[in-house]
C-alpha positions as CSV (number, residue, x, y, z in Angstrom):
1,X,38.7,9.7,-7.7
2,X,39.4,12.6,-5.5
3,X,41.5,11.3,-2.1
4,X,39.2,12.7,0.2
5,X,36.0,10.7,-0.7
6,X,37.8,7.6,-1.1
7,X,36.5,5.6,2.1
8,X,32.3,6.7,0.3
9,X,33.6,6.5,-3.6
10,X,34.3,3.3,-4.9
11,X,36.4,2.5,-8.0
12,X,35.4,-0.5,-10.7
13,X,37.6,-3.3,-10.7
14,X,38.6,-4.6,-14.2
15,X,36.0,-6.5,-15.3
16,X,34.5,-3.3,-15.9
17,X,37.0,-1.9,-18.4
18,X,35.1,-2.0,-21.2
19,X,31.7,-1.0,-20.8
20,X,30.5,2.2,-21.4
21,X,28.8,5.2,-20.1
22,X,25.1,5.3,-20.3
23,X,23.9,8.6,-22.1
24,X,21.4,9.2,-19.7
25,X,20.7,8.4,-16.8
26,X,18.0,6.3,-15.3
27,X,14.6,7.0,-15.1
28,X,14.1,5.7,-12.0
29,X,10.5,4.0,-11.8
30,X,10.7,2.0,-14.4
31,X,14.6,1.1,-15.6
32,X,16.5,-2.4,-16.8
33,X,19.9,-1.7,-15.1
34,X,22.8,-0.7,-16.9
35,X,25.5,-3.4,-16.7
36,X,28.0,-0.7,-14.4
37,X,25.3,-0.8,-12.0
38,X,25.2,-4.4,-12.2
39,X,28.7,-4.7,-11.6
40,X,28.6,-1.7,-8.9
41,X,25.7,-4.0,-7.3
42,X,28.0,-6.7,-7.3
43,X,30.6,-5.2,-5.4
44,X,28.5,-3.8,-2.9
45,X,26.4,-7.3,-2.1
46,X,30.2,-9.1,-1.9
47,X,30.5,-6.2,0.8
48,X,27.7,-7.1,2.6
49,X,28.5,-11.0,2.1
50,X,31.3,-10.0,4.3
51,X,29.9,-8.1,7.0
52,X,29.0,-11.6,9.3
53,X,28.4,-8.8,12.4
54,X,25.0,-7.1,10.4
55,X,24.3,-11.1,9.0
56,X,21.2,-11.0,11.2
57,X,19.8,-7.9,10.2
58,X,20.6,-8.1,6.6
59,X,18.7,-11.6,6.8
60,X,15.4,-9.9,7.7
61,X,15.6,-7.3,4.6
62,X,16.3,-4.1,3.0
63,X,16.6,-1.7,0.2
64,X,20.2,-0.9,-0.6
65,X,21.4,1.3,-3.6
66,X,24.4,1.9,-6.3
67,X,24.6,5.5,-8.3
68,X,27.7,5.5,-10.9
69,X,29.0,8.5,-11.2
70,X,31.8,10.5,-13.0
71,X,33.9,13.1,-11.2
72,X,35.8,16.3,-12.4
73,X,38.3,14.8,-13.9
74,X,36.7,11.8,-16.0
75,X,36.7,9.3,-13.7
76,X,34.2,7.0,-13.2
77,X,33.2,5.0,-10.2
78,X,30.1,4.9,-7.8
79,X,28.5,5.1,-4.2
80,X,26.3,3.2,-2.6
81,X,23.5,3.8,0.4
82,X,20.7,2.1,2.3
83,X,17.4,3.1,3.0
84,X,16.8,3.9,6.6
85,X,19.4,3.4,8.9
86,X,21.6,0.0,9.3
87,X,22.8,-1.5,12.7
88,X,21.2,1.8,14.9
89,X,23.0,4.0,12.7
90,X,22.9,6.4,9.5
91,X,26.6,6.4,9.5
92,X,28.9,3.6,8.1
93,X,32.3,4.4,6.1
94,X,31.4,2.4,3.2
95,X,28.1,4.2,2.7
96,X,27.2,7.8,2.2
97,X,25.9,9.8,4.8
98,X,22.5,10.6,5.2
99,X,21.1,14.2,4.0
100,X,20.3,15.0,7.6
101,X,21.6,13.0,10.2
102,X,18.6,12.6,12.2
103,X,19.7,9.8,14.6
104,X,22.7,12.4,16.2
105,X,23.1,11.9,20.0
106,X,23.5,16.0,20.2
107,X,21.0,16.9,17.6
108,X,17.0,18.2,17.9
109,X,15.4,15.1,17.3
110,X,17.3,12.8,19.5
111,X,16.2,15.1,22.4
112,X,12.6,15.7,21.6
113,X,12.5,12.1,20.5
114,X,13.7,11.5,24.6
115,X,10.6,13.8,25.6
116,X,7.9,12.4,23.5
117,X,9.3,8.6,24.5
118,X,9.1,10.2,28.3
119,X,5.4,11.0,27.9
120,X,4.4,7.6,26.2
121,X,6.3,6.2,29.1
122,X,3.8,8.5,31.4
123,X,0.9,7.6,29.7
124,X,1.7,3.9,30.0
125,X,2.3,4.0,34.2
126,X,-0.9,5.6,34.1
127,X,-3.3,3.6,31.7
128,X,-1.1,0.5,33.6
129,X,-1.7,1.5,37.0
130,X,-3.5,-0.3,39.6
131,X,-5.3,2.1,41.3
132,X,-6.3,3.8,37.3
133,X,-7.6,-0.3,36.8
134,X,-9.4,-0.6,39.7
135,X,-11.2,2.8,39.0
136,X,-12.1,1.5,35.4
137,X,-13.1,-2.0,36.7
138,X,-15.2,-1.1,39.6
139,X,-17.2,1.9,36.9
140,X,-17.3,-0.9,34.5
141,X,-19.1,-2.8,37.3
142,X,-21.2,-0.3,38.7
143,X,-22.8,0.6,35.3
144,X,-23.9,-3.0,35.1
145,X,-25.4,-2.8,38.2
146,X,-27.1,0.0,37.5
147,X,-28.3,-1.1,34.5
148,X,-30.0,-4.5,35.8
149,X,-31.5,-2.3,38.5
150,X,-33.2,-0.2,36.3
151,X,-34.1,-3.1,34.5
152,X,-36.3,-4.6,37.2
153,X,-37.2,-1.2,38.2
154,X,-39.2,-0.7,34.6
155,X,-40.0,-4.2,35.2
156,X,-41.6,-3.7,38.1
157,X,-43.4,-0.6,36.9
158,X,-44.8,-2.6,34.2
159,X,-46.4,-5.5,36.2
160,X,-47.8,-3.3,38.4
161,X,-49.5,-1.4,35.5
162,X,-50.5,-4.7,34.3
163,X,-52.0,-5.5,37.3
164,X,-54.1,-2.2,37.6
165,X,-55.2,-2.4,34.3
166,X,-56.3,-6.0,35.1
167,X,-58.4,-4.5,38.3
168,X,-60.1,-1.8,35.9
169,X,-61.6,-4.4,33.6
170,X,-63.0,-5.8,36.3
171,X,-64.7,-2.6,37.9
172,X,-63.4,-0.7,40.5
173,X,-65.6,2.1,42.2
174,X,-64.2,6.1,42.6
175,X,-62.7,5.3,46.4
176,X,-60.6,2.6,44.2
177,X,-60.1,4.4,41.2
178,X,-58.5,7.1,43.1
179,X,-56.2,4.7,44.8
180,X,-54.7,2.8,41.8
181,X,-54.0,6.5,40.4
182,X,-51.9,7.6,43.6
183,X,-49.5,4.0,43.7
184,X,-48.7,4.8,40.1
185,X,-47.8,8.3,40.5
186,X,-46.0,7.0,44.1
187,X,-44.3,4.3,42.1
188,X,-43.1,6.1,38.9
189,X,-42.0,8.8,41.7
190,X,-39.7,5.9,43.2
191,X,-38.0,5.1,39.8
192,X,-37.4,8.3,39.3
193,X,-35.5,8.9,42.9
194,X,-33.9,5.6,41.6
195,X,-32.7,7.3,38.7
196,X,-31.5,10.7,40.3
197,X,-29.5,8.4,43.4
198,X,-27.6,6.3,40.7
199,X,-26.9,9.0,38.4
200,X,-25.4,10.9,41.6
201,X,-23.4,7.7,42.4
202,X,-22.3,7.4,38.4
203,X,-20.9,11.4,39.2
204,X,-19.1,10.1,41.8
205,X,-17.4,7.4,40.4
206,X,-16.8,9.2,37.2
207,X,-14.9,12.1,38.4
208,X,-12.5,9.8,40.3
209,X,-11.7,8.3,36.9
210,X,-12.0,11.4,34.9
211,X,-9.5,12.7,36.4
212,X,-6.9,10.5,35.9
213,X,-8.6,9.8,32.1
214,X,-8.0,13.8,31.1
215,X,-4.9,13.9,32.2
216,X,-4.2,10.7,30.2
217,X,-5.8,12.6,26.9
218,X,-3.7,16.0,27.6
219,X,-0.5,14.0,27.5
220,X,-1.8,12.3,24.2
221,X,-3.1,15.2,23.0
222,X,0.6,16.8,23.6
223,X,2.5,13.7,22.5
224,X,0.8,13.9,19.3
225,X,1.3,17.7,18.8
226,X,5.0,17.3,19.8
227,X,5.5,14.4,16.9
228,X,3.7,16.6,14.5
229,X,5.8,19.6,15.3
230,X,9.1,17.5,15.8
231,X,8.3,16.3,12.0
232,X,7.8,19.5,10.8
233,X,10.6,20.8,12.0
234,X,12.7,17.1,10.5
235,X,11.6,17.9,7.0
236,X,12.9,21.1,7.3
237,X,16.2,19.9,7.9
238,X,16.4,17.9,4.3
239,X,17.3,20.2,2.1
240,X,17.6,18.5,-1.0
241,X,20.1,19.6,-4.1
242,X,19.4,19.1,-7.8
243,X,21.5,19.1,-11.1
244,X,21.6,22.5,-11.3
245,X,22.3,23.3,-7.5
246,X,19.1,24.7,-6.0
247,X,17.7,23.8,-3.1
248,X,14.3,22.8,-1.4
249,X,13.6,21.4,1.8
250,X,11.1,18.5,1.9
251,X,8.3,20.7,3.1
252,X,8.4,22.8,0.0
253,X,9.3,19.8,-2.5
254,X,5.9,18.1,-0.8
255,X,3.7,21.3,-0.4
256,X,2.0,20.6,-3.6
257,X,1.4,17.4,-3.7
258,X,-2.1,15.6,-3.1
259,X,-0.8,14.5,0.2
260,X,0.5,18.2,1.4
261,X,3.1,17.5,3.5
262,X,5.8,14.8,3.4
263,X,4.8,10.9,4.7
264,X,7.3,9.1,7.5
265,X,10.9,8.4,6.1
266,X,10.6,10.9,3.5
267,X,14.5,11.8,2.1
268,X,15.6,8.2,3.6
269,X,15.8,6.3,0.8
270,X,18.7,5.2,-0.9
271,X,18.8,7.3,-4.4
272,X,18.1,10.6,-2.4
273,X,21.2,10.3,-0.2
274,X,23.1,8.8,-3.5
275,X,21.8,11.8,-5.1
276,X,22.7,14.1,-2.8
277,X,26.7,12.8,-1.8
278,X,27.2,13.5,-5.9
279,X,25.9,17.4,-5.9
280,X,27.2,18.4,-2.3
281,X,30.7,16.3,-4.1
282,X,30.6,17.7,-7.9
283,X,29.5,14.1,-8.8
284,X,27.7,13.5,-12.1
285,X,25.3,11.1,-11.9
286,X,25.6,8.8,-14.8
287,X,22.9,5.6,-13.5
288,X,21.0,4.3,-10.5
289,X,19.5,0.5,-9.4
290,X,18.2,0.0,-6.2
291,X,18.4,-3.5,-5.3
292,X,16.4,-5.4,-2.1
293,X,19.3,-7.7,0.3
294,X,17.4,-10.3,2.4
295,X,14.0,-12.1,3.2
296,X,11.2,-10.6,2.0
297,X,8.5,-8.8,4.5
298,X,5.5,-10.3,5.6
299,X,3.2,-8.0,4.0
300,X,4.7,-7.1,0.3
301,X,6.9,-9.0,-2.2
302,X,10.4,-8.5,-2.2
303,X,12.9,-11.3,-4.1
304,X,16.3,-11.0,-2.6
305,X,19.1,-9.1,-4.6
306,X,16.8,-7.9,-7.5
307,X,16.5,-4.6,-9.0
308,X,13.5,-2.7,-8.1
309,X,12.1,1.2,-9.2
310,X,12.1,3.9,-6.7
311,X,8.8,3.9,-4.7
312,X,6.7,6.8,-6.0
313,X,5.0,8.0,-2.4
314,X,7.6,8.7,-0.6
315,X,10.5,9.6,-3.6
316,X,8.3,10.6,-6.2
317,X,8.2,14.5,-5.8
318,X,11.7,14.3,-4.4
319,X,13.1,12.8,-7.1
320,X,11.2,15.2,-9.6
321,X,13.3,18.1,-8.0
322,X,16.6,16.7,-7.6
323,X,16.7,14.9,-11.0
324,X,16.4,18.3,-12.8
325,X,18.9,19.9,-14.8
326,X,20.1,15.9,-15.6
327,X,18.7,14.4,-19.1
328,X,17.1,11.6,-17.9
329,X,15.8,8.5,-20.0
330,X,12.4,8.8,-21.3
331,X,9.4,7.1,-19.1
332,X,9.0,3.8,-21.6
333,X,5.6,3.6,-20.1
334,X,5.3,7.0,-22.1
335,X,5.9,5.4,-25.7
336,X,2.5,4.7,-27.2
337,X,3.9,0.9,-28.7
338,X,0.1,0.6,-30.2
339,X,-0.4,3.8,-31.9
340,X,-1.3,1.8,-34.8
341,X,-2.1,-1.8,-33.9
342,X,-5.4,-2.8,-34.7
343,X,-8.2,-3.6,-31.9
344,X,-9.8,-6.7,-32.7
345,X,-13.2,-7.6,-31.9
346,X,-13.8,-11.0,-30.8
347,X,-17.4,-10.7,-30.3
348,X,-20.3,-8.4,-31.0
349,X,-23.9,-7.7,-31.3
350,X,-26.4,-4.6,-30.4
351,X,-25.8,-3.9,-27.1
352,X,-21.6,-5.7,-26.3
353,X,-18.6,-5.6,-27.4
354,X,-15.5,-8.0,-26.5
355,X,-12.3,-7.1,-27.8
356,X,-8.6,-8.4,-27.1
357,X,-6.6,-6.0,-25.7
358,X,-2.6,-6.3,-26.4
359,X,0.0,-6.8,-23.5
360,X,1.6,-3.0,-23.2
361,X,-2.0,-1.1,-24.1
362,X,-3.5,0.8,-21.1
363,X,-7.5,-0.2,-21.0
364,X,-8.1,3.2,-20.3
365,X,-6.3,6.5,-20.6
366,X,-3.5,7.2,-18.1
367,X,-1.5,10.7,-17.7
368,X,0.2,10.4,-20.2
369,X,-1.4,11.0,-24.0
370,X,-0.9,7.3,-24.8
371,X,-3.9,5.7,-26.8
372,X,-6.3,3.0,-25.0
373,X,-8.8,0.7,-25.3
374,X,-11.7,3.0,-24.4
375,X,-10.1,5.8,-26.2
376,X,-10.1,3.5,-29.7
377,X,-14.3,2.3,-28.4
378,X,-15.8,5.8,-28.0
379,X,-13.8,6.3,-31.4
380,X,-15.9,3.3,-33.1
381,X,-19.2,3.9,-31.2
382,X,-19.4,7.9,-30.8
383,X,-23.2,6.8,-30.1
384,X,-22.9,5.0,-26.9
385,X,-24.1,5.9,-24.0
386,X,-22.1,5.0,-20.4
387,X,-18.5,4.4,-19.5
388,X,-18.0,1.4,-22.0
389,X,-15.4,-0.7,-20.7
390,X,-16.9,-2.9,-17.8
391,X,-13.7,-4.1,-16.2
392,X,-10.0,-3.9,-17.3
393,X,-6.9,-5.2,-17.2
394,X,-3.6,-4.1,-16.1
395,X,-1.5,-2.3,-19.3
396,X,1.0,-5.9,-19.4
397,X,-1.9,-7.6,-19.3
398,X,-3.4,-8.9,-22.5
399,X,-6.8,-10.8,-23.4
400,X,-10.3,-10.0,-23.5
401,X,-12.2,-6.6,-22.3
402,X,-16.0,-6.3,-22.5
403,X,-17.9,-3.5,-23.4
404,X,-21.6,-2.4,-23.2
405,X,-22.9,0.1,-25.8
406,X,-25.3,1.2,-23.0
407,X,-25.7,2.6,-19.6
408,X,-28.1,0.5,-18.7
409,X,-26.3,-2.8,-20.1
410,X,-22.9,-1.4,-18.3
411,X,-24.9,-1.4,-14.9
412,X,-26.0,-5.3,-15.6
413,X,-22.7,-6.5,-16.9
414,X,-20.9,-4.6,-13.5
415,X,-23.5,-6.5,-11.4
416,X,-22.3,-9.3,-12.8
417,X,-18.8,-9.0,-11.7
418,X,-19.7,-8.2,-8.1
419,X,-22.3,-11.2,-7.5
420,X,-19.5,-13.9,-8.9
421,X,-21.3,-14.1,-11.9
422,X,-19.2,-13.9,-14.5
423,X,-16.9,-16.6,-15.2
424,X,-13.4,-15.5,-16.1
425,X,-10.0,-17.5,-16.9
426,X,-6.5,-16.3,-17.3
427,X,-3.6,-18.2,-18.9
428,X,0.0,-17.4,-17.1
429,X,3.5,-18.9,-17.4
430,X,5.3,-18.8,-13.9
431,X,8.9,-19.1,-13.1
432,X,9.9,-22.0,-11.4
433,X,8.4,-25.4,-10.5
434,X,4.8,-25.0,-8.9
435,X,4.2,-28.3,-6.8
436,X,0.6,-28.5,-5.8
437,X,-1.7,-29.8,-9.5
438,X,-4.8,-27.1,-8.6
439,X,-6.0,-25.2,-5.4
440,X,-7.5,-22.2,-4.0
441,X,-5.7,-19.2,-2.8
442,X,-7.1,-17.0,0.2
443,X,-4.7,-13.6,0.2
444,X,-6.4,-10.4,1.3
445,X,-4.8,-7.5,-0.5
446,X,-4.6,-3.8,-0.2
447,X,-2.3,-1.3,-1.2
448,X,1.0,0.2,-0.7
449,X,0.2,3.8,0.6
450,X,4.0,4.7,-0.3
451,X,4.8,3.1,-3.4
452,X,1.5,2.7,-5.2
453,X,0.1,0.8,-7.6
454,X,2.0,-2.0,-5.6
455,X,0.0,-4.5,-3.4
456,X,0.3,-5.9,0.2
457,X,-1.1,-9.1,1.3
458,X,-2.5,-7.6,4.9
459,X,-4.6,-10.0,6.8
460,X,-5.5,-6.8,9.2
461,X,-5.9,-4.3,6.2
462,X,-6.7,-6.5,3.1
463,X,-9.8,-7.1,1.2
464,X,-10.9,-10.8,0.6
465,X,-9.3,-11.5,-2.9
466,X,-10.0,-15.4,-3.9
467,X,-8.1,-17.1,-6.7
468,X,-8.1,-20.3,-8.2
469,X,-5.9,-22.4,-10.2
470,X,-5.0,-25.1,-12.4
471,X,-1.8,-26.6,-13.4
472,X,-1.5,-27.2,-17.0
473,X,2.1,-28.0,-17.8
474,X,5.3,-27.5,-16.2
475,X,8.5,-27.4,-18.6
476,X,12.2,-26.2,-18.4
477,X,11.7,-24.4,-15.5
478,X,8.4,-22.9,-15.9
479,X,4.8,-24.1,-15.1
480,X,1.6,-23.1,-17.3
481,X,-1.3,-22.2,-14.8
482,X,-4.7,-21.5,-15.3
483,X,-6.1,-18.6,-13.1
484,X,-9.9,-18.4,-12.5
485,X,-10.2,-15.6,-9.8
486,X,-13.8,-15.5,-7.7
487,X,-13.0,-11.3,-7.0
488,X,-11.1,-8.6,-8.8
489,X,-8.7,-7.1,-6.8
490,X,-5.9,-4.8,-8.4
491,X,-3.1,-7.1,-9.1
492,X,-5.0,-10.4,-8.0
493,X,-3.1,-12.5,-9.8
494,X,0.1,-11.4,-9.9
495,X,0.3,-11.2,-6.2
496,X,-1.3,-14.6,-5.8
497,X,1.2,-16.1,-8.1
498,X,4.1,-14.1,-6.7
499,X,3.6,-14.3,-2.4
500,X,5.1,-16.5,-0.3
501,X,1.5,-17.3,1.1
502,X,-0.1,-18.0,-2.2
503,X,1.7,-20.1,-4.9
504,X,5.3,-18.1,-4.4
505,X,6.5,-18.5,-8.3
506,X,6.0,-14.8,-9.8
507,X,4.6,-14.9,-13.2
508,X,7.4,-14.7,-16.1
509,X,8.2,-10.6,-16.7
510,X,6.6,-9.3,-14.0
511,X,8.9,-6.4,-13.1
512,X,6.6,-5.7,-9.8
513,X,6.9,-8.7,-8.4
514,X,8.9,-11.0,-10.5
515,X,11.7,-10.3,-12.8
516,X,11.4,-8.4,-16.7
517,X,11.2,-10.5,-19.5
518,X,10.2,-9.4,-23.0
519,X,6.4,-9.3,-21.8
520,X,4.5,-10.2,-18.8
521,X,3.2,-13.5,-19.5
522,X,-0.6,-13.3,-18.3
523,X,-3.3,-13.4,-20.5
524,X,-7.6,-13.2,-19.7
525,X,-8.6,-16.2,-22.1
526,X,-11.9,-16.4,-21.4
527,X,-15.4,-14.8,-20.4
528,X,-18.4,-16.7,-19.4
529,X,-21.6,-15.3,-18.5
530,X,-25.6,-15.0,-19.3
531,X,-26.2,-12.0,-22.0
532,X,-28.3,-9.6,-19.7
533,X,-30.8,-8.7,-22.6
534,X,-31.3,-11.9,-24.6
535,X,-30.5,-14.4,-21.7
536,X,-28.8,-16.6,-23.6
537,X,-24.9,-17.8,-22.4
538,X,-21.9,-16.2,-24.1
539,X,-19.0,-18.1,-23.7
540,X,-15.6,-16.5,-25.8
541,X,-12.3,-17.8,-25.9
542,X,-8.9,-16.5,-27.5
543,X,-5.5,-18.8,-26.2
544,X,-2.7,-16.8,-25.0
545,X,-0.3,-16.2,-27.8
546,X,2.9,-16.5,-25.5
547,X,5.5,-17.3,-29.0
């Protein structure tokens, strides 16, 4: 390796002697690392084994990457890089620098970043100020007031109307009449003066406080144009390399995306800057692994030192552009493993179907021109009417799919799902020893907005998801679980299975949440629910076939 980049390239040690070069390099979302990223992986966690003075950070979690790479003259070797920034800083020797060093003392975004902090600090003495309190307090007060005076004001009003109406039915001459007519016109006259005076009173008291309230919303409204502008102006600054040395800034790389413009942190993740360091460095990049160092957040799943995919939000379109002009592995998800495999039908009469969809089949069609479940129904019943497939299941996921031959059988079955009214169980081999025998797990889930189709357990975002379980045998370091989930959120069970919160033993080749094995091991068993034409129960069963 060149002299000059020795402190940011690292060489193997022997035990890597041996191995060789991958032929392409990784596709990044979905990848089983190559074993000189293992061993590059190694070297860097024995790094940060070592670094006692960032123990307390690294114990609370992050993302930290390897690239191996080959340089001009043959050598091989690799760097390594964190996402964000690591003990208040983007620069550390061991490291490679960020594309744009966004945290320098001297540089535009410190300084802006000083005069956007200096108006939240504004806005804060003012919404925190005692004399800005007491305005709110004693409006907040008066419109009470008010309010129970006009009460008894209409109140008034209406006994008195009573009590006229009371006098009429007993007779009242003209003299009278005439009377009763001039107190209500006096009285309704008197709530209306009430009226006027409080609303003249509610004018005075509310330009005391709108004052200080619009002067509260211009610095907002300017805090928030400042951070939009300030981010603008950020993205501009990453101007990202690829293979064959062009470059785009993260504006342009984002423009055409459904999201338009880049999300927070965009160009901060660890392959980018990886990336990067080996173009700016005549580095070819050979393979990647990004690996997660730490406790896992509260919110999403993260097992410490295992391998995990780029995210897709925020690297996604980035890495599309800088990955060109490399050959790049082929998307496995992109290999149609069932072209040919039969779809069996597991039950059927005039108006359902229920079929058993293998683990690795997508239920429906995906982006890709990879054959599905409903792709292989409409094929055997070109006659049906409707979208088919009532529910699915995740493409690892195998087990049973219904299907309704009709639209109007389709809208039953759905109804079904949403009123708790069909019965379903799943069969799942988990890693590790689950204590509890059986139980019910509460976990509201959502998803990732940056790396979807991940899931968060958010007790603030989340929807209500409900699972629960049964333990049917626990063996060589495994337990067999039953699943019977109450609602269908995405990922239910493998988040319920995999959180700390809910049984915190992933299930066995989950590569989202767990670790890859030859297949994920979760399969839906069983349906139970009452036939919405004949009204009879239908009950179906087919045991996971695990091997």
């Amino acid at each position: 390796m060149e002299h000059a980049y020795t402190d940011r390239i690292h060489r193997f040690n022997r035990s890597a002697d041996g191995i060789s070069l991958p032929p392409a390099f990784t596709f990044p979302f979905f990848y089983t690392p190559h074993p000189l990223v293992v061993q590059a992986a190694g070297e860097v966690q024995a790094y940060l084994s070592a670094r006692t003075d960032w123990a307390e950070e690294l114990a609370k979690g992050k993302m930290f990457g390897v690239l191996v790479v080959e340089d001009t003259k043959g050598e091989a070797g690799f760097v390594a890089a964190f996402s964000g920034n690591l003990a208040g800083s983007n620069l550390h020797a061991y490291f490679v620098p960020p594309v744009y060093d966004l945290l320098r003392p001297e540089g535009f975004f410190r300084t802006e970043e000083a005069n956007i902090s200096a108006i939240n600090r504004r806005i804060e003495e003012m919404e925190s100020s005692p004399e800005y309190l007491a305005r709110q307090k004693e409006y907040a007060e008066w419109q009470n007031e008010a309010a129970l005076r006009l009460a008894d004001a209409r109140r008034q009003l209406k006994e008195e109307k009573q009590r006229r109406d009371r006098l009429r039915k007993l007779g009242t001459d003209e003299t009278t009449e005439q009377d009763l007519i001039r107190e209500s016109q006096f009285q309704k006259a008197e709530y209306k003066r009430l009226e006027k005076k409080l609303k003249a009173e509610e004018e005075t008291l509310k330009t005391a406080l709108d004052e200080q309230e619009t002067e509260i919303l211009r610095l907002k409204r300017e805090r928030k144009s400042r951070s939009a502008a300030l981010q603008l102006k950020l993205f501009a600054r990453f101007r990202m390399l690829n293979a064959r040395g062009e470059e785009k800034d993260l504006l342009e790389i984002f423009r055409d995306t459904p999201q338009g413009i880049p999300p927070a942190g965009a160009g901060e993740c660890a392959l980018p800057k990886m990336l990067q360091f080996a173009y700016l460095h005549r580095l070819r990049p050979l393979a990647m692994g990004e690996f997660w160092w730490g406790d896992s957040p509260k919110e999403e799943i993260r097992i410490h030192g295992h391998f995990y995919p780029s995210c897709r939000g925020k690297c996604g379109p980035i890495l599309h552009h800088m990955l060109e002009g490399l050959e790049v592995e082929k998307n496995p998800l992109q290999e149609d493993i069932h072209r040919t495999t039969p779809l069996e039908t597991v039950y059927e009469d005039e108006w359902i179907v229920i079929v058993e969809k293998p683990a690795g089949m997508l239920s429906v069609p995906g982006k890709d021109e990879i054959g599905s479940v409903l792709e292989r129904l409409r094929e055997r019943y070109p006659q049906a009417t409707g979208p088919l497939l009532v529910h699915r299941l995740d493409m690892a996921t195998s087990g049973l799919l219904l299907a309704a031959k009709t639209k109007e059988v389709h809208q039953k079955l759905q109804a079904l799902f949403e009123t708790r009214n069909m019965r379903k169980k799943y069969e799942a081999i988990l890693e590790g020893t689950v204590e509890t025998d059986e139980g019910c797990i509460e976990l509201p889930l959502c998803p990732d907005p940056t790396d979807r189709p991940r899931q968060m357990a958010s007790a603030e975002r989340g929807k209500p998801a409900v699972t629960r379980y049964r333990v049917k045998k626990r063996e060589g370091g495994r337990t067999w679980v039953d699943f019977y989930p109450l609602t269908g959120r995405t990922h239910q069970l493998r988040v319920h299975a995999a959180h700390p919160l809910g049984l915190g033993h992933p299930i066995v080749g989950d590569e989202l949440y767990g670790h890859r094995a030859e297949r994920m091991y979760l399969h839906a068993a069983s349906l139970e629910f009452v036939h919405p034409v004949t009204g009879k129960k239908i009950q179906v069963e087919r045991e996971a076939d695990f091997g």
